[in-house]
Structure formats: C-alpha cells, structure tokens
PDB file of N, CA, C and O in Angstrom, chain B, residues numbered from 101:
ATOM      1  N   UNK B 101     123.091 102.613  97.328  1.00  0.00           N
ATOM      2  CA  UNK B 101     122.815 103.947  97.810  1.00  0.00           C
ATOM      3  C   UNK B 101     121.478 103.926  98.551  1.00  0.00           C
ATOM      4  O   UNK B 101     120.478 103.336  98.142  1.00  0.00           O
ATOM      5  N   UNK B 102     121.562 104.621  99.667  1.00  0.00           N
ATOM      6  CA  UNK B 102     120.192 104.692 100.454  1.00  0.00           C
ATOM      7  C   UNK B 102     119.452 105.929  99.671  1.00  0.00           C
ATOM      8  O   UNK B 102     119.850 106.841  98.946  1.00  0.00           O
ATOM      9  N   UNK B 103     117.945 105.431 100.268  1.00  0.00           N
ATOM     10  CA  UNK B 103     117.201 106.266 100.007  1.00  0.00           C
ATOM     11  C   UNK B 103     116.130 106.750 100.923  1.00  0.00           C
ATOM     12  O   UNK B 103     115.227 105.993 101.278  1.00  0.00           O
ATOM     13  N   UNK B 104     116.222 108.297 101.412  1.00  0.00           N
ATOM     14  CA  UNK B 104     115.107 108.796 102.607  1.00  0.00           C
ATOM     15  C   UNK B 104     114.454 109.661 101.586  1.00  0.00           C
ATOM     16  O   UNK B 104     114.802 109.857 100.421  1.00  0.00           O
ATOM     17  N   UNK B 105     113.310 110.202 102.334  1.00  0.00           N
ATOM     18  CA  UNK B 105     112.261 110.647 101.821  1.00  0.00           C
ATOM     19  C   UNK B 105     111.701 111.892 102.711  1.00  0.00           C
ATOM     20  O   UNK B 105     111.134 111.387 103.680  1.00  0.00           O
ATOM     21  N   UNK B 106     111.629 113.287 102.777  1.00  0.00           N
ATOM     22  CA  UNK B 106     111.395 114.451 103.730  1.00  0.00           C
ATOM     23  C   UNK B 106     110.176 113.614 103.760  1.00  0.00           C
ATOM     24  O   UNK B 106     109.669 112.690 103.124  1.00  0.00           O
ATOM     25  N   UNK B 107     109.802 114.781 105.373  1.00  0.00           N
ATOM     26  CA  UNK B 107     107.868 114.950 105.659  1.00  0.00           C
ATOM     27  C   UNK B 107     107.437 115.376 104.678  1.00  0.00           C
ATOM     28  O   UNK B 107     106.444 114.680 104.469  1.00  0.00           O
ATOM     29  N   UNK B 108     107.525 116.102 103.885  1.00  0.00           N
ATOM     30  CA  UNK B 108     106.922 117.036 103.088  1.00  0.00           C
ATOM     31  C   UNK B 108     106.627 115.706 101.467  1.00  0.00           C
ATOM     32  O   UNK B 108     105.574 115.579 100.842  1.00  0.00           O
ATOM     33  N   UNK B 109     107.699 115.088 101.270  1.00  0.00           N
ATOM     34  CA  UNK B 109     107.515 114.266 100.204  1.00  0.00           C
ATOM     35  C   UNK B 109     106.911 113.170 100.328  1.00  0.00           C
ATOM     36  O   UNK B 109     106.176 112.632  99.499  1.00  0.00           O
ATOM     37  N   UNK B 110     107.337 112.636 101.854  1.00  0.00           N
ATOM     38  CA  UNK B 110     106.306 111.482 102.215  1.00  0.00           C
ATOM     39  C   UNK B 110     104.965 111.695 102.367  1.00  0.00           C
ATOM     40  O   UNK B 110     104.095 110.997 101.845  1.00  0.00           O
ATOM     41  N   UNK B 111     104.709 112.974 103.316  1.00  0.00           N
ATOM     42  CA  UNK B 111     102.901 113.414 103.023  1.00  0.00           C
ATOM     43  C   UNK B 111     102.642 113.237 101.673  1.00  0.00           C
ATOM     44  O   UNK B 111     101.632 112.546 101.533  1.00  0.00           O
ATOM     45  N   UNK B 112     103.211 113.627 100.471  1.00  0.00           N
ATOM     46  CA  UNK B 112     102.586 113.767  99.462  1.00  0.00           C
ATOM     47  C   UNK B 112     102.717 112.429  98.610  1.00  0.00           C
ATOM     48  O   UNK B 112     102.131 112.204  97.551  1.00  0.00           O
ATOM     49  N   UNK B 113     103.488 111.690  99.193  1.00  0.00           N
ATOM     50  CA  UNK B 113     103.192 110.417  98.746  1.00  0.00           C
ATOM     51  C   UNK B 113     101.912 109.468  99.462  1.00  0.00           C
ATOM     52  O   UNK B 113     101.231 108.580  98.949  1.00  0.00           O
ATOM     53  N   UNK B 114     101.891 109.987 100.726  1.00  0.00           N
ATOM     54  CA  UNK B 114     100.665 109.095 100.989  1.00  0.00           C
ATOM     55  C   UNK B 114      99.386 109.720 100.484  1.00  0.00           C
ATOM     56  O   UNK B 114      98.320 109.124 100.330  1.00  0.00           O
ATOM     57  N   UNK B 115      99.574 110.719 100.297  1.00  0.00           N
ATOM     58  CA  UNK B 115      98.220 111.873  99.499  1.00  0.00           C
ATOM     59  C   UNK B 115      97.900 111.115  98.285  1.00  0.00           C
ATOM     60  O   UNK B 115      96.799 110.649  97.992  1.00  0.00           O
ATOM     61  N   UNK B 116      98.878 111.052  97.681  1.00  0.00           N
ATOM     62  CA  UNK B 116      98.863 110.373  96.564  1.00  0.00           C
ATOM     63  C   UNK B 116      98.090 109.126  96.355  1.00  0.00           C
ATOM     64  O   UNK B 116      97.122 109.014  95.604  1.00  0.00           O
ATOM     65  N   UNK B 117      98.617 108.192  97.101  1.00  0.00           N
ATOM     66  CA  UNK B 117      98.372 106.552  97.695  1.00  0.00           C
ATOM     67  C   UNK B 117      96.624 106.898  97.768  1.00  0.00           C
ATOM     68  O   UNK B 117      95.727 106.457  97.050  1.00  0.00           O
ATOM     69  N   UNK B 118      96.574 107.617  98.638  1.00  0.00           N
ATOM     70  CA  UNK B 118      94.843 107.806  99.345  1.00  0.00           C
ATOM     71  C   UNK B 118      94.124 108.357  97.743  1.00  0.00           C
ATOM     72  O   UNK B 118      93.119 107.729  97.410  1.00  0.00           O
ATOM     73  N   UNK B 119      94.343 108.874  97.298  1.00  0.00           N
ATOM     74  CA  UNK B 119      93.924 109.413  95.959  1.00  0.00           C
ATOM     75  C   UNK B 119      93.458 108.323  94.705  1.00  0.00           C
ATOM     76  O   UNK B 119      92.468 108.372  93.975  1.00  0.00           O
ATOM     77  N   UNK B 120      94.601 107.303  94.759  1.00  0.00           N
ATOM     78  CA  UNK B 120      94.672 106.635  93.713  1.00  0.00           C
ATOM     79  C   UNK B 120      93.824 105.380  94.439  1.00  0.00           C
ATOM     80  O   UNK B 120      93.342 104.479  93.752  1.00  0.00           O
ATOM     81  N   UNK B 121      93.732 105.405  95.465  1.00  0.00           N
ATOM     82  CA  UNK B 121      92.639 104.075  96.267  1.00  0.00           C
ATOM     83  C   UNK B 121      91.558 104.724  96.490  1.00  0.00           C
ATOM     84  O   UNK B 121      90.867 104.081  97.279  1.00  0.00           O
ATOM     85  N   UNK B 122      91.028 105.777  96.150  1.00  0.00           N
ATOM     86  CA  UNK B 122      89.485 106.622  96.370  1.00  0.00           C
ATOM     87  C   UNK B 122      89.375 106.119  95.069  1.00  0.00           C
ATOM     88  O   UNK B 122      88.364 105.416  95.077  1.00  0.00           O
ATOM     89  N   UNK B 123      90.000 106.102  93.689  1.00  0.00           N
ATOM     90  CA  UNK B 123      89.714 106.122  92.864  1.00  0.00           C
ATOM     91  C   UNK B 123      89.478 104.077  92.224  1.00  0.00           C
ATOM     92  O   UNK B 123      88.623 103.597  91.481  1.00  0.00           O
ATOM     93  N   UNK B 124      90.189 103.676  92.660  1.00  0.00           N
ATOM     94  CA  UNK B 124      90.068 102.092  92.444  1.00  0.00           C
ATOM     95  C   UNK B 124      89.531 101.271  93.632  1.00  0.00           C
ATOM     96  O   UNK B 124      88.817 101.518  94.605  1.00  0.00           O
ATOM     97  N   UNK B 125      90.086 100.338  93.213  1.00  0.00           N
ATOM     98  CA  UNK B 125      90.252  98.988  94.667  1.00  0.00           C
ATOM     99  C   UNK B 125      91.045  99.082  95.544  1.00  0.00           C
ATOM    100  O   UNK B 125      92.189  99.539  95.566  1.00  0.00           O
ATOM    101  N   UNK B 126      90.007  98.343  96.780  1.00  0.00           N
ATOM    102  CA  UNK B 126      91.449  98.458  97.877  1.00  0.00           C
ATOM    103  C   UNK B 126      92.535  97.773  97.511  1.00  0.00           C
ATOM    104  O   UNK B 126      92.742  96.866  96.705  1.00  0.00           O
ATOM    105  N   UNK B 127      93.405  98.588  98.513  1.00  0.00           N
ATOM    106  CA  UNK B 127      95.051  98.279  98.524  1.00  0.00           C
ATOM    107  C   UNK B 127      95.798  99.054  97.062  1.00  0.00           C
ATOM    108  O   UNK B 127      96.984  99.383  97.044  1.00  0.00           O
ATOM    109  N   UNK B 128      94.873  99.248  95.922  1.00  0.00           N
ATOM    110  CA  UNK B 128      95.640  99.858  94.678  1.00  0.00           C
ATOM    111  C   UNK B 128      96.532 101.223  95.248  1.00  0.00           C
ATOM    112  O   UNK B 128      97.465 101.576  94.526  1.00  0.00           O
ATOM    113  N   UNK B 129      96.262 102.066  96.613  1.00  0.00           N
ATOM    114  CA  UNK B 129      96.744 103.119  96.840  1.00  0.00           C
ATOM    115  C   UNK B 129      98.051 102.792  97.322  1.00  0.00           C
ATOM    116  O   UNK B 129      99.068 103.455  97.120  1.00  0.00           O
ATOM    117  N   UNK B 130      97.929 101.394  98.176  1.00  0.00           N
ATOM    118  CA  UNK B 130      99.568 100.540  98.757  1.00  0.00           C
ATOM    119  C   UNK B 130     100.279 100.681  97.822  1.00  0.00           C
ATOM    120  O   UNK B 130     100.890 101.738  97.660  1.00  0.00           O
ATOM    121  N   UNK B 131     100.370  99.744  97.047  1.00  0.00           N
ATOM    122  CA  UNK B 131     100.742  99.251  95.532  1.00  0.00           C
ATOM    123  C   UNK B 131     101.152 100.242  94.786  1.00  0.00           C
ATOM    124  O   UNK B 131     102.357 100.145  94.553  1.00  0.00           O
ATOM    125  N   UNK B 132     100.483 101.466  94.153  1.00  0.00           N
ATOM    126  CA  UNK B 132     100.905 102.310  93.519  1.00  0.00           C
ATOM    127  C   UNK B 132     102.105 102.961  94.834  1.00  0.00           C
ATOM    128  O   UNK B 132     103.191 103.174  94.293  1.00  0.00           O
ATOM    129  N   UNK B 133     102.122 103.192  95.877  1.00  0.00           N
ATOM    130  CA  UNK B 133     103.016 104.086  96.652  1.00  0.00           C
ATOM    131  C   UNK B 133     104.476 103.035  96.756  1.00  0.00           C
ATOM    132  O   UNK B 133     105.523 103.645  96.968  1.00  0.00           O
ATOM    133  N   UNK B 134     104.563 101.602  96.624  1.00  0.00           N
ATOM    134  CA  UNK B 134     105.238 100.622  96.313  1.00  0.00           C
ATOM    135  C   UNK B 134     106.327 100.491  94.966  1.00  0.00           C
ATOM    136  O   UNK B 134     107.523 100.253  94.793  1.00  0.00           O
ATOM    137  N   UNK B 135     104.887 100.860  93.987  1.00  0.00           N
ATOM    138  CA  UNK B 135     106.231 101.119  92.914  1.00  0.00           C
ATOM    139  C   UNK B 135     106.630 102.037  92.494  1.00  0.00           C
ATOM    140  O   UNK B 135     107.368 102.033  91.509  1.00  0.00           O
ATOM    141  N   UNK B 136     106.070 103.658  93.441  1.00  0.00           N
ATOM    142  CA  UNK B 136     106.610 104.204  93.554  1.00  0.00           C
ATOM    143  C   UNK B 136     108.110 104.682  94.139  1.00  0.00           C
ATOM    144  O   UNK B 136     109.059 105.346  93.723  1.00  0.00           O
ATOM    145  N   UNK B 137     107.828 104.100  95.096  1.00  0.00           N
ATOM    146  CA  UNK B 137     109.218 104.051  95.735  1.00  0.00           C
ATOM    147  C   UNK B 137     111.060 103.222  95.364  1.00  0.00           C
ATOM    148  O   UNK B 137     112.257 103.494  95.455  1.00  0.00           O
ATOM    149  N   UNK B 138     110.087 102.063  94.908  1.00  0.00           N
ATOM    150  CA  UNK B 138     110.893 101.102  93.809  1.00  0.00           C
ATOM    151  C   UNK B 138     111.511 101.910  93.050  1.00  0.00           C
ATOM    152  O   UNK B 138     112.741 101.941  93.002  1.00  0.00           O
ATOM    153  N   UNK B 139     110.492 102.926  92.125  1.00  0.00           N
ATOM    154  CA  UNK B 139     111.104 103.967  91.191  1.00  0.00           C
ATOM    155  C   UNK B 139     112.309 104.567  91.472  1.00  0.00           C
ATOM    156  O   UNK B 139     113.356 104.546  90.826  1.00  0.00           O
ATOM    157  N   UNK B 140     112.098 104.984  92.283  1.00  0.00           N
ATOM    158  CA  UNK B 140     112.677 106.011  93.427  1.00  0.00           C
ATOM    159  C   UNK B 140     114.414 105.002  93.542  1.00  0.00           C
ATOM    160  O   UNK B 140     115.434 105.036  92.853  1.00  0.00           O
ATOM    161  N   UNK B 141     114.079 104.348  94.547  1.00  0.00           N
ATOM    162  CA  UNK B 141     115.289 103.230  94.709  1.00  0.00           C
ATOM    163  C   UNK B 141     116.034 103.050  92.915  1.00  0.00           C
ATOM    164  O   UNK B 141     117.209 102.833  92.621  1.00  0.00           O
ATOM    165  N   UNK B 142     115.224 103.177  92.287  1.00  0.00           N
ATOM    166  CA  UNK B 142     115.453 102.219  90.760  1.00  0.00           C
ATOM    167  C   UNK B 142     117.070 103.481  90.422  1.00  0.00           C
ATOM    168  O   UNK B 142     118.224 103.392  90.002  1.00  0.00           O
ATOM    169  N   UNK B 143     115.985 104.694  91.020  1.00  0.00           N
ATOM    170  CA  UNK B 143     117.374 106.504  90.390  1.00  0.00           C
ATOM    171  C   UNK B 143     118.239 106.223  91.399  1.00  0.00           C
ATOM    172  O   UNK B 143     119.068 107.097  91.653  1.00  0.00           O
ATOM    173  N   UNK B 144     118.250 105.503  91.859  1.00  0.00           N
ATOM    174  CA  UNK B 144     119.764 105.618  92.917  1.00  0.00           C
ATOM    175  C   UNK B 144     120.656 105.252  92.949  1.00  0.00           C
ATOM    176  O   UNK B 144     121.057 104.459  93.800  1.00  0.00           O
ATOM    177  N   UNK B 145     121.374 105.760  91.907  1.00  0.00           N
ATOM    178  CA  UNK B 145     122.560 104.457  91.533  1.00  0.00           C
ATOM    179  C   UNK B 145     124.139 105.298  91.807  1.00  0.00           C
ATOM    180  O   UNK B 145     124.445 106.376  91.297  1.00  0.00           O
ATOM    181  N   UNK B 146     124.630 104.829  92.344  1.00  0.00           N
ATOM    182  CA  UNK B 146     126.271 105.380  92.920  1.00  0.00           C
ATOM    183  C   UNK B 146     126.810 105.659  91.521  1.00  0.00           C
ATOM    184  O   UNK B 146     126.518 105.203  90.416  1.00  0.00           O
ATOM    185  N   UNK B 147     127.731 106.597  91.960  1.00  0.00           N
ATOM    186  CA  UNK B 147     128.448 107.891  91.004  1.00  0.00           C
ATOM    187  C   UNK B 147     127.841 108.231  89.885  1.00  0.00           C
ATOM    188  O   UNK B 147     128.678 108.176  88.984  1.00  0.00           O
ATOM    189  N   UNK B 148     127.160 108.444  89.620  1.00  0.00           N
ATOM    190  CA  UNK B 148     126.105 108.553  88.915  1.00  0.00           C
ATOM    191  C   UNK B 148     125.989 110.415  88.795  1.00  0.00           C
ATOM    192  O   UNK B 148     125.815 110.880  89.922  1.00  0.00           O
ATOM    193  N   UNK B 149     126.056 111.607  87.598  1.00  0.00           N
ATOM    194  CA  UNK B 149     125.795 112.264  87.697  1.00  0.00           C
ATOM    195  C   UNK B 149     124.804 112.819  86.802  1.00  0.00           C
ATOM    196  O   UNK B 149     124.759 112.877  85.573  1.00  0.00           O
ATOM    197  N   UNK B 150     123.666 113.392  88.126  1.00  0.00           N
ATOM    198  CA  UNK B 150     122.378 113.455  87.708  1.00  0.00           C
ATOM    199  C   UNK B 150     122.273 115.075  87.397  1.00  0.00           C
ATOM    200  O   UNK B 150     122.643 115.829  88.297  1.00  0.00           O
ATOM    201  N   UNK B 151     121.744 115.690  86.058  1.00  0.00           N
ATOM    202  CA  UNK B 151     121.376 116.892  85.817  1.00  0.00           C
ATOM    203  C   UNK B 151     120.657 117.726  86.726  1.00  0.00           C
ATOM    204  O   UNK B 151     119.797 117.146  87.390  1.00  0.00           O
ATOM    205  N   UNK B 152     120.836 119.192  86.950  1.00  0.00           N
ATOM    206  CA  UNK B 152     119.681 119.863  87.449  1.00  0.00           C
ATOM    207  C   UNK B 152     118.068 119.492  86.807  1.00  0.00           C
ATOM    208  O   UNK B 152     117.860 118.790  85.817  1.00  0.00           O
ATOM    209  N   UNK B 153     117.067 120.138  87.624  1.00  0.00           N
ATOM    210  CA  UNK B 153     116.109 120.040  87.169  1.00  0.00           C
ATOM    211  C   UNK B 153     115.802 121.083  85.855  1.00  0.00           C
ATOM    212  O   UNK B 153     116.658 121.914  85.552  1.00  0.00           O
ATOM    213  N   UNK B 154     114.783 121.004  85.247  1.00  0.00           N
ATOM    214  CA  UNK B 154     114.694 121.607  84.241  1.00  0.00           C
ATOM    215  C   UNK B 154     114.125 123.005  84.565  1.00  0.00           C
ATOM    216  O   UNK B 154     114.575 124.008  84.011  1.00  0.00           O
ATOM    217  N   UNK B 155     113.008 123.058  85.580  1.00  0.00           N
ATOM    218  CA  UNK B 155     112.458 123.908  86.074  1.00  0.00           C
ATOM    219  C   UNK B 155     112.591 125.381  86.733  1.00  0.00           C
ATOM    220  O   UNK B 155     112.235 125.634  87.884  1.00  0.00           O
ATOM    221  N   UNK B 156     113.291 126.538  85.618  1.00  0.00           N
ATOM    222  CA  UNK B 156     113.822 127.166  87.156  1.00  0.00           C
ATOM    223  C   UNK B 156     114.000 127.642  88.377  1.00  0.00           C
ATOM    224  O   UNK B 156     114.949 128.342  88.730  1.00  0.00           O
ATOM    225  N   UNK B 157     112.904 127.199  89.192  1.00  0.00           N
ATOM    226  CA  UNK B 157     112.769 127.281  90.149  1.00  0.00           C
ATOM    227  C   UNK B 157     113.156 126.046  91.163  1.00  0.00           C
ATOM    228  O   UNK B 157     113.461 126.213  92.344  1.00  0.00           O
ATOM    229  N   UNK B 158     113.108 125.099  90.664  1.00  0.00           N
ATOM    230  CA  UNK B 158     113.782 123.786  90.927  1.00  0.00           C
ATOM    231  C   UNK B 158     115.564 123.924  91.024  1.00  0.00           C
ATOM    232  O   UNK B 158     116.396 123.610  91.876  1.00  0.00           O
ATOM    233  N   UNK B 159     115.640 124.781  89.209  1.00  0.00           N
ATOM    234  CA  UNK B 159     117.101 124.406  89.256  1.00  0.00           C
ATOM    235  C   UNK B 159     117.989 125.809  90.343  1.00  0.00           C
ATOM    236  O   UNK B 159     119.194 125.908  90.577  1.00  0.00           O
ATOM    237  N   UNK B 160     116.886 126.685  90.793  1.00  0.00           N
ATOM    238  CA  UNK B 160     117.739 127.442  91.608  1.00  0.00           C
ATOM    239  C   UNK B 160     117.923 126.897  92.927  1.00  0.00           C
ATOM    240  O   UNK B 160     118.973 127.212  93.487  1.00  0.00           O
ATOM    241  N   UNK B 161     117.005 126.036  93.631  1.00  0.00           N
ATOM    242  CA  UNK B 161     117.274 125.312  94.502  1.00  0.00           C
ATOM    243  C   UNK B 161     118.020 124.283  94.903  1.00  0.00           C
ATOM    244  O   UNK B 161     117.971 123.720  95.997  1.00  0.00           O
ATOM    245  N   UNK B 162     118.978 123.958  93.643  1.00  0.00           N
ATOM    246  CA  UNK B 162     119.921 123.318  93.194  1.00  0.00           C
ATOM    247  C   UNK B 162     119.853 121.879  92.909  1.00  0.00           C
ATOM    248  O   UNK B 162     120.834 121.155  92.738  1.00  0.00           O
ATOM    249  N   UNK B 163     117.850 121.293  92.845  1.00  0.00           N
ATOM    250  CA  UNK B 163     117.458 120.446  92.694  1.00  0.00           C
ATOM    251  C   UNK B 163     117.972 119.670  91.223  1.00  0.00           C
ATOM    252  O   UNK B 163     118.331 119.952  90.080  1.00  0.00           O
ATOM    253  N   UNK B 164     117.754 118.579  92.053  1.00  0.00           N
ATOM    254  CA  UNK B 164     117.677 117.202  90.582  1.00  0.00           C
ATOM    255  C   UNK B 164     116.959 116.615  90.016  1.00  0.00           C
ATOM    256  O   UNK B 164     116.695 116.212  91.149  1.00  0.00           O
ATOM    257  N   UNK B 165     116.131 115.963  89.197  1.00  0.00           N
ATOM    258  CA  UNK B 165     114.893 115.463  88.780  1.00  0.00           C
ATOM    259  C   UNK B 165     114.478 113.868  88.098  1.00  0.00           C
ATOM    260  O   UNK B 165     114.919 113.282  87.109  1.00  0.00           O
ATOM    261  N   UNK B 166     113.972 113.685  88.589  1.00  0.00           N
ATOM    262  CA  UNK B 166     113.556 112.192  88.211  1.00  0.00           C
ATOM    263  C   UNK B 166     111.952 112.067  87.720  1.00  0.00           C
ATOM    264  O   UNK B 166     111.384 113.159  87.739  1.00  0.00           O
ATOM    265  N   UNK B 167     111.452 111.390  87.458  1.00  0.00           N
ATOM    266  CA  UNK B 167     110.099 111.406  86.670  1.00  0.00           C
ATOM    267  C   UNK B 167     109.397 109.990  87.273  1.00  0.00           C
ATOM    268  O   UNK B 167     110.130 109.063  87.618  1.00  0.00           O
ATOM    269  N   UNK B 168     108.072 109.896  87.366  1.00  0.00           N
ATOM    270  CA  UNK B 168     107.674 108.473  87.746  1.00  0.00           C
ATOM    271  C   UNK B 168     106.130 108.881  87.377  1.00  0.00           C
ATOM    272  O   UNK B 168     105.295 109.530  88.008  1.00  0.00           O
ATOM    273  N   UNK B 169     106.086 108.165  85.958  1.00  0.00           N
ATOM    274  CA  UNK B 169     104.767 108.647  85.326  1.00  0.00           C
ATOM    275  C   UNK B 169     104.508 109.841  85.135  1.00  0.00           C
ATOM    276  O   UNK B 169     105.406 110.403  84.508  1.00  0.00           O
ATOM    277  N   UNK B 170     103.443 110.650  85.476  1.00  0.00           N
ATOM    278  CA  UNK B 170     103.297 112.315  85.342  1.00  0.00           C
ATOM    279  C   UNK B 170     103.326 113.260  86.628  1.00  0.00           C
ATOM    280  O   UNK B 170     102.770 114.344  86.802  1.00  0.00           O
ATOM    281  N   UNK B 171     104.404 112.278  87.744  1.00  0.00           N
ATOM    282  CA  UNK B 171     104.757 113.130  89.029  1.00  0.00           C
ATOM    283  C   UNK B 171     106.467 113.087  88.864  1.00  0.00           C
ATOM    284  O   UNK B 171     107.239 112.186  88.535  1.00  0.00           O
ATOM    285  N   UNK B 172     106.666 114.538  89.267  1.00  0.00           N
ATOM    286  CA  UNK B 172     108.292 114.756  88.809  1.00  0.00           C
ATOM    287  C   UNK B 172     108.566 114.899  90.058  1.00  0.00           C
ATOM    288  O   UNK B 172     107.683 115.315  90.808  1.00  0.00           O
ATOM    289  N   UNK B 173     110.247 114.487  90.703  1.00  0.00           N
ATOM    290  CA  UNK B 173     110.411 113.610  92.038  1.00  0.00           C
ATOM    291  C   UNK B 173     112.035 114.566  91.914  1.00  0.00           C
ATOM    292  O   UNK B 173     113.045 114.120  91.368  1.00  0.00           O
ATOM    293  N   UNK B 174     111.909 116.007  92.609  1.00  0.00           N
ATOM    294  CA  UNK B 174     112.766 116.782  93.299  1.00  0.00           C
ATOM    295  C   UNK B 174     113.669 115.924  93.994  1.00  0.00           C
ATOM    296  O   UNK B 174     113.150 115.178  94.824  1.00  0.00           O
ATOM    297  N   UNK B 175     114.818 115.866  93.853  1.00  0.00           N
ATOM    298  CA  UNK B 175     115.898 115.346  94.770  1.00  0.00           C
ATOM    299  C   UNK B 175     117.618 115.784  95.031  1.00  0.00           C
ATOM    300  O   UNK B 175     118.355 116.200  94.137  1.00  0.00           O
ATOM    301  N   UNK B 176     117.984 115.590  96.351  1.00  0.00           N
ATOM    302  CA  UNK B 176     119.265 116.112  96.043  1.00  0.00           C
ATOM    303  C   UNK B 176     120.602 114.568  96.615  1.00  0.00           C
ATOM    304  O   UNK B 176     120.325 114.034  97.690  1.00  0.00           O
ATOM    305  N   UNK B 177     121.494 114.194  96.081  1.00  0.00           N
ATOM    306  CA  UNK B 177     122.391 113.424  96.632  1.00  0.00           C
ATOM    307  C   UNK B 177     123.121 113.998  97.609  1.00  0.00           C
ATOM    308  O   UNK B 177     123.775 115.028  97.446  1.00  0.00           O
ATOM    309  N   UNK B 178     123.026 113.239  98.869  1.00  0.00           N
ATOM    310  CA  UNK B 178     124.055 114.090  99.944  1.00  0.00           C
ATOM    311  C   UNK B 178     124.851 112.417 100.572  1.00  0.00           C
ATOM    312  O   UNK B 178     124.337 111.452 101.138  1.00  0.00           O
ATOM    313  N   UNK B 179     126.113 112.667 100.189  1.00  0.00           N
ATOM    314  CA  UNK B 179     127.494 111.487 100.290  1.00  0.00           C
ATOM    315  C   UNK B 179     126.369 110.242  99.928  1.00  0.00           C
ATOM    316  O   UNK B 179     125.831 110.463  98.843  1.00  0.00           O
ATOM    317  N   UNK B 180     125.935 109.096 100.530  1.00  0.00           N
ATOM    318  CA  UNK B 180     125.134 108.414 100.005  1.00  0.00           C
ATOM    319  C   UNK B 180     123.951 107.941  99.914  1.00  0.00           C
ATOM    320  O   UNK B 180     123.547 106.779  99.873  1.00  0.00           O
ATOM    321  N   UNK B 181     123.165 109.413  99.873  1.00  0.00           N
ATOM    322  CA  UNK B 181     121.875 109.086 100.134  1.00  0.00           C
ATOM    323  C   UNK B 181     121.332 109.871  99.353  1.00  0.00           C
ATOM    324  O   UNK B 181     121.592 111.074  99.330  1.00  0.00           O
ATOM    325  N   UNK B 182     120.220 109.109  98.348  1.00  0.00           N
ATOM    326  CA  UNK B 182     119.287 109.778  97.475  1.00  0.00           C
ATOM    327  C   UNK B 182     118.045 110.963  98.553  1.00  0.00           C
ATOM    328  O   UNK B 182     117.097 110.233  98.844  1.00  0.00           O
ATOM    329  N   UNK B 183     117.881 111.925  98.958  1.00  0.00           N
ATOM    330  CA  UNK B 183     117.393 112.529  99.524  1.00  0.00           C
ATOM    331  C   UNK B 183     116.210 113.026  98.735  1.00  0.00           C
ATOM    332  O   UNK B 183     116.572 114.007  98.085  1.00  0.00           O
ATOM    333  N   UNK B 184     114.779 112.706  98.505  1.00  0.00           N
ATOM    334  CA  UNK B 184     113.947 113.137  98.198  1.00  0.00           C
ATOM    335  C   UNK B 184     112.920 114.195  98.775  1.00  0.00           C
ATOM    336  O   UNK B 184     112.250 113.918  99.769  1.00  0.00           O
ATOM    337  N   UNK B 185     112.817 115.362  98.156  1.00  0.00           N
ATOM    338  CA  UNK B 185     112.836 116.475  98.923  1.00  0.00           C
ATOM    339  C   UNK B 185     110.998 116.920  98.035  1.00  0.00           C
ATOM    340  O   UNK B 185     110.389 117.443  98.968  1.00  0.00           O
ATOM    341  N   UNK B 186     110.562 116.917  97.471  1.00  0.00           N
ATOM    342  CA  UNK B 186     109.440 117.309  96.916  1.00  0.00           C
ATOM    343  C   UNK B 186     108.901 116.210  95.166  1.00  0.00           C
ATOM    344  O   UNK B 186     109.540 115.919  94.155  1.00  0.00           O
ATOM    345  N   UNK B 187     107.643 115.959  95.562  1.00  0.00           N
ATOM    346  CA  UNK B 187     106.838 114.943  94.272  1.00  0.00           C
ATOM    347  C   UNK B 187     106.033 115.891  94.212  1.00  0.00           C
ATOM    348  O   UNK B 187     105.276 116.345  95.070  1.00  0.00           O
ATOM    349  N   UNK B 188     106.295 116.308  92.715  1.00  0.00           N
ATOM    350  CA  UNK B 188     105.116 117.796  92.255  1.00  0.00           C
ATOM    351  C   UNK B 188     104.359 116.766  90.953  1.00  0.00           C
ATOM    352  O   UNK B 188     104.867 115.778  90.423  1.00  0.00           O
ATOM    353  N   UNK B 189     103.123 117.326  90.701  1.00  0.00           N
ATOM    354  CA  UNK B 189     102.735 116.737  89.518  1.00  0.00           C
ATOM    355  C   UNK B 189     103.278 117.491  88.115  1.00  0.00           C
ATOM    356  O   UNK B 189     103.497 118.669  87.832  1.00  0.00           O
ATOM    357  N   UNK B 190     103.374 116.343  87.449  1.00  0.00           N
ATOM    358  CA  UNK B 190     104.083 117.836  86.195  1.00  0.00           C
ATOM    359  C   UNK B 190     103.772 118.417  85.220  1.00  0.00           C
ATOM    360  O   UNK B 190     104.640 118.901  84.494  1.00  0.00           O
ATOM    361  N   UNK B 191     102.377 118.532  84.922  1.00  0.00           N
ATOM    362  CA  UNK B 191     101.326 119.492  84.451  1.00  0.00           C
ATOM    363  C   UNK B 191     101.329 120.657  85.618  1.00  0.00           C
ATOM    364  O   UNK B 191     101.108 121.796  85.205  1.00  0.00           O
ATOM    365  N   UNK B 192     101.490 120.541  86.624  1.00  0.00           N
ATOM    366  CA  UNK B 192     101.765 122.163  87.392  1.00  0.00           C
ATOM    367  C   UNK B 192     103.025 122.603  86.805  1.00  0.00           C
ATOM    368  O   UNK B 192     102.956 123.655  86.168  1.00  0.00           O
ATOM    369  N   UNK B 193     104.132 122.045  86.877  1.00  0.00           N
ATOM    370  CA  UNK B 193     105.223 122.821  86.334  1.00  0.00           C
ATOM    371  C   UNK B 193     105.102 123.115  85.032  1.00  0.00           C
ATOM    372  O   UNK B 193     106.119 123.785  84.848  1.00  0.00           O
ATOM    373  N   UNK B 194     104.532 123.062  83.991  1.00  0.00           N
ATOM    374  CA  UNK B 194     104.128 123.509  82.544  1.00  0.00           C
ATOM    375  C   UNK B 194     104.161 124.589  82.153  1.00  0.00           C
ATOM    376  O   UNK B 194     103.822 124.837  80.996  1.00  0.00           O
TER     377      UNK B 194
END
C-alpha cells in the first residue's frame, strides 16, 4: 500500500524534524522524520480495517488514527493509499 502525506501534514512533519534538531545534534531532526515515516509505512497494511479516531472531532471527519510516540497521525485509506491528512500532538487532544 502506498503512502502520501498532505501539505498540511508534511509542514508539520518538517516542523517537527526542525524542532527535534534545535533540540539535539545535527541530522537527529532527519532521522527522527525517517522513522517517522517508517511508522507511518509500518500502518499500511492492505485490507486491513482501521477504527475511527477516538477524538470527536476527528471521528466526525471520518478520520482514522495511528500513534507514533506522543504525536497522533490523522489518516484516511482511499483504494490504495494510506493518505495522511493531519500529525497533532496528543496532549492537545486531552
């Protein structure tokens, strides 16, 4: 199963990346956005049926949810493509 990623989720993945390399060594911001994505690839598995999100505001959008550490990873399957649509942190949704 493929996997794309909106503007909106990719900005916030490189936000992310830049965040976590202000905070360490170079390249740690690469690396973390690496196995992030891995993650990502890891939920994509054919016929596979994935729950709404828990959130209701998520689940009215008819979103799906995946987790990768303490950022929760909005997504919807469309025929075969994991479509990642929003990475919220998930102490905001609390």
């Amino acid at each position: 199963m493929k996997v794309t990623f909106t503007t909106k989720a990719t900005n916030r993945l490189y936000a992310i990346a830049a965040f976590v390399e202000s905070k360490n060594t170079q390249g740690s911001g690469a690396r973390y956005a690496e196995k992030f994505r891995k993650a990502v690839e890891r939920m994509a598995q054919p016929d596979v049926q994935y729950a709404l999100c828990n959130h209701p505001s998520l689940a009215l959008l008819k979103f799906n949810c995946g987790h990768y550490n303490d950022w929760v990873i909005a997504f919807k399957i469309r025929k075969d493509t994991l479509v990642v649509y929003q990475i919220i942190r998930g102490s905001l949704l609390a």
